[in-house]
C-alpha positions as CSV (number, residue, x, y, z in Angstrom):
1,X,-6.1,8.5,-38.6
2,X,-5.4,10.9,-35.6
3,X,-7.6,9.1,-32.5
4,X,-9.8,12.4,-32.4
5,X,-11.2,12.1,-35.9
6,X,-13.3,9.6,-34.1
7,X,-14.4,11.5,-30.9
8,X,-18.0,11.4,-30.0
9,X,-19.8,13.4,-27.1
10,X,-21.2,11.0,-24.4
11,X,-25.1,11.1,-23.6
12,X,-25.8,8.8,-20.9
13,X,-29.5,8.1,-22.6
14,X,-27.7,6.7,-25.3
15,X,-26.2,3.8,-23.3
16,X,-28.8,2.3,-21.0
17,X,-25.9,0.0,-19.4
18,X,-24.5,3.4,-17.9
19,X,-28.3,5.5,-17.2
20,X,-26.3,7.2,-14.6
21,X,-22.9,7.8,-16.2
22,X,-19.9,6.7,-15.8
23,X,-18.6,7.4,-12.2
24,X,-21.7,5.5,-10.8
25,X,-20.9,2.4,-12.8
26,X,-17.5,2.8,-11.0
27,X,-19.0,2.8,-7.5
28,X,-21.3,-0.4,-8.7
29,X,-17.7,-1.8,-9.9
30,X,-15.9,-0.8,-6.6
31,X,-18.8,-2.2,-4.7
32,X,-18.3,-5.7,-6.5
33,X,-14.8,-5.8,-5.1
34,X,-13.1,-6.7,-1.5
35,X,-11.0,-3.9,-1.7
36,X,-9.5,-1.4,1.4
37,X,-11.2,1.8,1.7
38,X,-7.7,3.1,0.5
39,X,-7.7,1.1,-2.9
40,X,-11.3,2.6,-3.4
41,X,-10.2,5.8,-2.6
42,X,-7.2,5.4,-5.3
43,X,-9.3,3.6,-8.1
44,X,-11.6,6.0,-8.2
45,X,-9.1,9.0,-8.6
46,X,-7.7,7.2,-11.1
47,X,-11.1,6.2,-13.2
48,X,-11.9,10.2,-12.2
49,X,-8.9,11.0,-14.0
50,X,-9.6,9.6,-17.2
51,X,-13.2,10.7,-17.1
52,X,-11.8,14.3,-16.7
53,X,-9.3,13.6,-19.9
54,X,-12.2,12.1,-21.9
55,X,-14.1,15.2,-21.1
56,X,-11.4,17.5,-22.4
57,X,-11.7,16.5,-25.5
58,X,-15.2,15.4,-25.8
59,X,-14.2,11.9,-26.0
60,X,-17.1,9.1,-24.8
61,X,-15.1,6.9,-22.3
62,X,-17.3,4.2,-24.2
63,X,-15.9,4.7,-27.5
64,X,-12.3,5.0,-26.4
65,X,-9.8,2.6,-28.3
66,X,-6.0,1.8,-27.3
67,X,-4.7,5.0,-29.0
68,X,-6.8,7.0,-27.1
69,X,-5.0,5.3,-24.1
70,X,-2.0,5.6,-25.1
71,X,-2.0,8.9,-25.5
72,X,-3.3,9.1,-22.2
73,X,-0.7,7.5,-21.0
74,X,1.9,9.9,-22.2
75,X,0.3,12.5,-20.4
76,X,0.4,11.0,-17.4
77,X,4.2,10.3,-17.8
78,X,4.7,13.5,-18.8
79,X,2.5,15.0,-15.5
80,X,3.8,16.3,-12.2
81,X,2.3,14.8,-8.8
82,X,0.7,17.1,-6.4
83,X,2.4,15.3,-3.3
84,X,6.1,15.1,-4.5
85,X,6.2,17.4,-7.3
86,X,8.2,15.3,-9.7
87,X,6.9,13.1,-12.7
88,X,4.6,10.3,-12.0
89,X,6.8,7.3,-11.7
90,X,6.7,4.3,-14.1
91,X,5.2,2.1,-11.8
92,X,2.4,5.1,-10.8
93,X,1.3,5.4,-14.1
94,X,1.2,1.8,-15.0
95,X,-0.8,1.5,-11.4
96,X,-3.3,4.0,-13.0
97,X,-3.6,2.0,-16.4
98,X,-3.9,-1.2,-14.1
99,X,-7.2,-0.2,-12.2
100,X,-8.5,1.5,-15.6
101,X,-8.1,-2.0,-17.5
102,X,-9.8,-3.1,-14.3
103,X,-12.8,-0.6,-14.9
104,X,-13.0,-1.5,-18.6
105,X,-13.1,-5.2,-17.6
106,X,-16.8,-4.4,-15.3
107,X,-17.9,-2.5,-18.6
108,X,-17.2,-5.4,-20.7
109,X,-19.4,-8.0,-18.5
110,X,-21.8,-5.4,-18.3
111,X,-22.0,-5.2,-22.3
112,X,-21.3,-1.6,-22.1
113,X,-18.5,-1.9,-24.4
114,X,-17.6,-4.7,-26.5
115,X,-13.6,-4.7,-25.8
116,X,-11.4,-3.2,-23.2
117,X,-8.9,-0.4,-24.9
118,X,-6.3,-0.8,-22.0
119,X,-5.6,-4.3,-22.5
120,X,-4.3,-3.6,-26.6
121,X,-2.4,-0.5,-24.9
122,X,1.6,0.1,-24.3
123,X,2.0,0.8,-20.5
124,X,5.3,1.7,-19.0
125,X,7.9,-0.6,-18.3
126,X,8.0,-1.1,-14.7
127,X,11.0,-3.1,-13.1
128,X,9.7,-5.8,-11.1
129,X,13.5,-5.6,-9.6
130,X,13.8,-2.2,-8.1
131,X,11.5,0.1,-5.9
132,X,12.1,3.7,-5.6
133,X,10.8,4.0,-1.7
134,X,13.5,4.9,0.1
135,X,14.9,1.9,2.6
136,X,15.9,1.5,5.9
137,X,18.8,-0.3,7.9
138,X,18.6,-2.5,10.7
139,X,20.3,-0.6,13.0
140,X,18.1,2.5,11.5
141,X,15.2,0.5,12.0
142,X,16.2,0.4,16.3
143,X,17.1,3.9,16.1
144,X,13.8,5.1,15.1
145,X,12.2,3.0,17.3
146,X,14.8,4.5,20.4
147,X,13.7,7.7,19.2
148,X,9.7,6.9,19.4
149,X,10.7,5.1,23.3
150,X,12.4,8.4,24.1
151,X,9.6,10.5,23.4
152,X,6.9,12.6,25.6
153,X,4.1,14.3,25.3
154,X,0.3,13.5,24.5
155,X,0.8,10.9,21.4
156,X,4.0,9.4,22.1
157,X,2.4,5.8,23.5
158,X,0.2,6.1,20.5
159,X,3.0,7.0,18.0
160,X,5.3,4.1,19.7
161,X,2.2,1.3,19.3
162,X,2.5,2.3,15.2
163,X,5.7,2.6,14.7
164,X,6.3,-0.7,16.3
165,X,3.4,-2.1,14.4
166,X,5.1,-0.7,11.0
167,X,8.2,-1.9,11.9
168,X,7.5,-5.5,13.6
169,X,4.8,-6.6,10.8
170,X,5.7,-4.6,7.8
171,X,1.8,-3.3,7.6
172,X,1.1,-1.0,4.9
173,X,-0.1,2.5,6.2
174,X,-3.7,1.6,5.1
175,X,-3.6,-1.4,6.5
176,X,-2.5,0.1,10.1
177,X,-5.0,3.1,10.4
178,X,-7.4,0.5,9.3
179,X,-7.3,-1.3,12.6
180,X,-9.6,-1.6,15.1
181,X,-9.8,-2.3,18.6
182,X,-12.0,-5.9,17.9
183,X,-9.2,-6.6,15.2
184,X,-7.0,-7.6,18.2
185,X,-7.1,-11.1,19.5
186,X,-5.6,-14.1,20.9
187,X,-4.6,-17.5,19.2
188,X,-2.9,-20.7,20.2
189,X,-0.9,-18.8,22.6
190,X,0.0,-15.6,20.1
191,X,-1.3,-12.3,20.7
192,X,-2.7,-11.7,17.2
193,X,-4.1,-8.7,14.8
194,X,-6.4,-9.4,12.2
195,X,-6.8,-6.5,8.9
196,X,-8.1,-6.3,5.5
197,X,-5.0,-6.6,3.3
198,X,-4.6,-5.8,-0.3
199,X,-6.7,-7.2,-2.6
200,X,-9.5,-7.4,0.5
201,X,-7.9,-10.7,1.8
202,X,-9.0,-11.2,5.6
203,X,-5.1,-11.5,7.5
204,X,-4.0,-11.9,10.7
205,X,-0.4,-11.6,12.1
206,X,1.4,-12.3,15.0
207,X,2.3,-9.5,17.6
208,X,5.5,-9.8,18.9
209,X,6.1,-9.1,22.5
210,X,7.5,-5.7,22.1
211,X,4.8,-4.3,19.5
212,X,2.1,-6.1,22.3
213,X,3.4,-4.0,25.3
214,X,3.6,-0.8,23.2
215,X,-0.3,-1.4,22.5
216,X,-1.1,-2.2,25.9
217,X,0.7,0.8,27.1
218,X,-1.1,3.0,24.7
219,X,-4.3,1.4,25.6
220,X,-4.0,2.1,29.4
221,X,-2.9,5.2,28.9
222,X,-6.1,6.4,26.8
223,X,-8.6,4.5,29.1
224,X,-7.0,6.5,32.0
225,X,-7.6,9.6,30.0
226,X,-11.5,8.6,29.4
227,X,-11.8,7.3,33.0
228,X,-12.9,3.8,31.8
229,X,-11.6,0.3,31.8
230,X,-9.4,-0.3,29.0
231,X,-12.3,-3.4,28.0
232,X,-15.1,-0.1,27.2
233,X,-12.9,1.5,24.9
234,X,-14.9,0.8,21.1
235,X,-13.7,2.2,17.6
236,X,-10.1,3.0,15.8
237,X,-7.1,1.2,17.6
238,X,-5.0,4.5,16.6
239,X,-7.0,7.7,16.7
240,X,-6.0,11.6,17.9
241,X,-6.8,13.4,20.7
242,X,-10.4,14.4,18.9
243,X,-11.1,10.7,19.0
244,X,-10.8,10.5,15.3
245,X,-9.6,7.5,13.4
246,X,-5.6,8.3,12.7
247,X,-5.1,9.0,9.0
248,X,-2.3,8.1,6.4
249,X,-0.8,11.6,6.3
250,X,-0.6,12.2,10.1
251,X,1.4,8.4,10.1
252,X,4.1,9.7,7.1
253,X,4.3,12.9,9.4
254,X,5.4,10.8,12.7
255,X,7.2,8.8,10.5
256,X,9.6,11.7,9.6
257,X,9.6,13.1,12.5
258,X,10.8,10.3,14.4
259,X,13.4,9.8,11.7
260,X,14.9,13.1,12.0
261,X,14.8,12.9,15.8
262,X,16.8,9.6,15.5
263,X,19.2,11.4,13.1
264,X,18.6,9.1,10.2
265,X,19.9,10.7,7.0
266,X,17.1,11.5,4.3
267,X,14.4,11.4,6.9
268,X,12.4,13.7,4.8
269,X,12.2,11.1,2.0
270,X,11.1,8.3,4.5
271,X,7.4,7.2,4.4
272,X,6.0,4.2,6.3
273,X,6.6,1.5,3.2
274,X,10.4,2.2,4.1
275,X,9.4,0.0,7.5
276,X,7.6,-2.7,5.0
277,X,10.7,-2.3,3.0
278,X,12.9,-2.9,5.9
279,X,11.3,-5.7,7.1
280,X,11.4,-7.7,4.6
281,X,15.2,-7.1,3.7
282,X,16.0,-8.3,7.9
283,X,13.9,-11.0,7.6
284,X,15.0,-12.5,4.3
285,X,18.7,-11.7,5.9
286,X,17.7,-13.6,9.1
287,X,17.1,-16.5,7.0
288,X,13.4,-16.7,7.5
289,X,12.0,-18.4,3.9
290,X,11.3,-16.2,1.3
291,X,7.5,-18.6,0.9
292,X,7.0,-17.1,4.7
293,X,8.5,-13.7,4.0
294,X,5.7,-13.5,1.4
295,X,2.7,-15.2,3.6
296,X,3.7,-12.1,5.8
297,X,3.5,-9.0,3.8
298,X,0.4,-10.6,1.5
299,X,2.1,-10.9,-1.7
300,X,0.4,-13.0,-4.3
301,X,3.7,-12.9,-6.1
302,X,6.9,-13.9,-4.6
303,X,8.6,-11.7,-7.1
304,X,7.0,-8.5,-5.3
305,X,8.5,-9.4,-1.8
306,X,11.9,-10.2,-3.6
307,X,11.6,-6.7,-5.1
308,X,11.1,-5.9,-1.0
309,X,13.9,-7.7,-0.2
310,X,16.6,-4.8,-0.9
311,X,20.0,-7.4,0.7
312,X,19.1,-9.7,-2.1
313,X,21.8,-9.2,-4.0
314,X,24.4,-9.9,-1.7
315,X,27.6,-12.0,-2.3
316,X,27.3,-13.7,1.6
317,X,24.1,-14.9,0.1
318,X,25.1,-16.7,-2.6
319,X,24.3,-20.0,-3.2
320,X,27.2,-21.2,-4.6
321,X,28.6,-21.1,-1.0
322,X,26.3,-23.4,0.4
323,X,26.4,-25.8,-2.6
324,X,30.8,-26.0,-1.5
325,X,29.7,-25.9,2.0
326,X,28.1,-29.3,1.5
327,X,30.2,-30.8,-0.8
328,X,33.1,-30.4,1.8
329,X,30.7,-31.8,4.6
330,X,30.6,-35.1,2.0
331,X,34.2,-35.1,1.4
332,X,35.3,-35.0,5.1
């Protein structure tokens, strides 16, 4: 049987667990969760989506089964992204099915629906070993931030205090123009941020020295502009000349155009996640613990910051080096 044989028309009345259709469940179901404005932002696009879909072919979301889903899924494989122009990704469309399973799960504690069709449906293969975000080398890395020191005009201390935040922490871009001005701190001795990571986890990090003086810098530098002690300035930590909180598009933006200031090859592919990305390859090759590695960028699962770590598979970092290493130590 084709999945639309069974398609039926949704009328809210019919479903007093959903009186004000679907997309308000989602807000009660975004609501329920600690989640970044971002993530909301996302989910609901996605759940949006498949509403839209449903709609097309008069399908109530309630009634959907795994086929339905599936097919669904195709098209998504087989759609084009607005921002890049080129297919949706593997891991985008299973990211899409994730936070739809997610949806179906609220509708199945609310007793909307009896079973979730996501979880009994095929999603892409996505491999947990390889990221297509374009990475970054150390000496890459120091070059984009020579170019951000090296630069003038009205946002240049503001673009050097994110760029050395991206590139000292490994934030995520919605983590960074999440930040406020309370979010920074002092502890046992460390100049500290604290965010709202993925998943809505409260975080803090460390600020290193260089990523504390471009902050203080920009700090100063926009007091003096508002004629008031750096202490009186409220709201955003990064925000334009409007006063506006700094947004995810204006970062990739600074991102690139550093980059192609600096002379890095593919700059136009770069986002801010190549930063994450490059962090965690120097760190893992600095020989800081993979366990800490992962405290740092948030990771429930260490295999996502190995996935991160992009020097991984280097031969200098084999074990089997260390394991003769110490056996010669015993046999001196």
């Amino acid at each position: 049987m084709h999945p639309h044989d069974t398609l039926v028309q949704y009328h809210p009345a019919a479903y007093p667990a959903l009186p004000d259709g679907p997309m308000a469940v989602t807000d009660a179901w975004l609501r329920n969760r600690r989640l970044s404005e971002h993530t909301r932002d996302a989910y609901r696009r996605d759940v949006a989506g498949w509403l839209a879909w449903c709609a097309d072919r008069q399908l109530d979301p309630l009634r959907a089964n795994f086929l339905h889903v599936n097919e669904y899924g195709r098209a998504l494989e087989s759609s084009v992204s607005d921002r890049t122009g080129r297919p949706l990704t593997p891991a985008t469309v299973a990211r899409k099915l994730s936070g739809l399973s997610s949806w179906y799960d609220f509708l199945v504690k609310l007793r909307a629906v009896e079973l979730n069709p996501v979880a009994a449906a095929d999603r892409p293969r996505v491999d947990r070993d390889h990221s297509a975000t374009v990475g970054l080398a150390p000496d890459e890395v120091d070059a984009l931030l020579a170019a951000a020191e090296a630069a003038t005009g009205s946002t240049a201390a503001r673009d050097r205090a994110a760029v050395a935040l991206l590139a000292d922490l490994g934030l995520r871009v919605g983590e960074l123009v999440s930040l406020n001005l309370d979010d920074l701190g002092a502890e046992r001795g460390h100049r500290s941020v604290r965010f709202v990571g993925k998943g809505g986890r409260s975080r803090r990090r460390a600020l290193t020295p260089g990523t504390a003086y471009a902050i203080d810098a920009y700090l100063a530098e926009r007091a003096a502009a508002q004629q008031v002690a750096v202490s009186e300035l409220t709201g955003p930590l990064l925000v334009t000349a409007s006063g506006a909180r700094l947004d995810r598009h204006a970062v990739f933006r600074m991102v690139r155009r550093l980059a192609r200031s600096a002379g890095i090859p593919g700059w136009a592919r770069l986002s801010p996640h190549s930063l994450r990305h490059a962090f965690a390859t120097t760190a893992r090759s600095e020989g800081v613990p993979l366990e800490d590695v992962q405290d740092a960028m948030g990771h429930a699962d260490p295999r996502t910051t190995r996935r991160y770590d992009r020097d991984r598979h280097n031969l200098d970092r084999d074990p089997a080096y260390a394991i003769w290493a110490a056996r010669a130590r015993r046999r001196s």
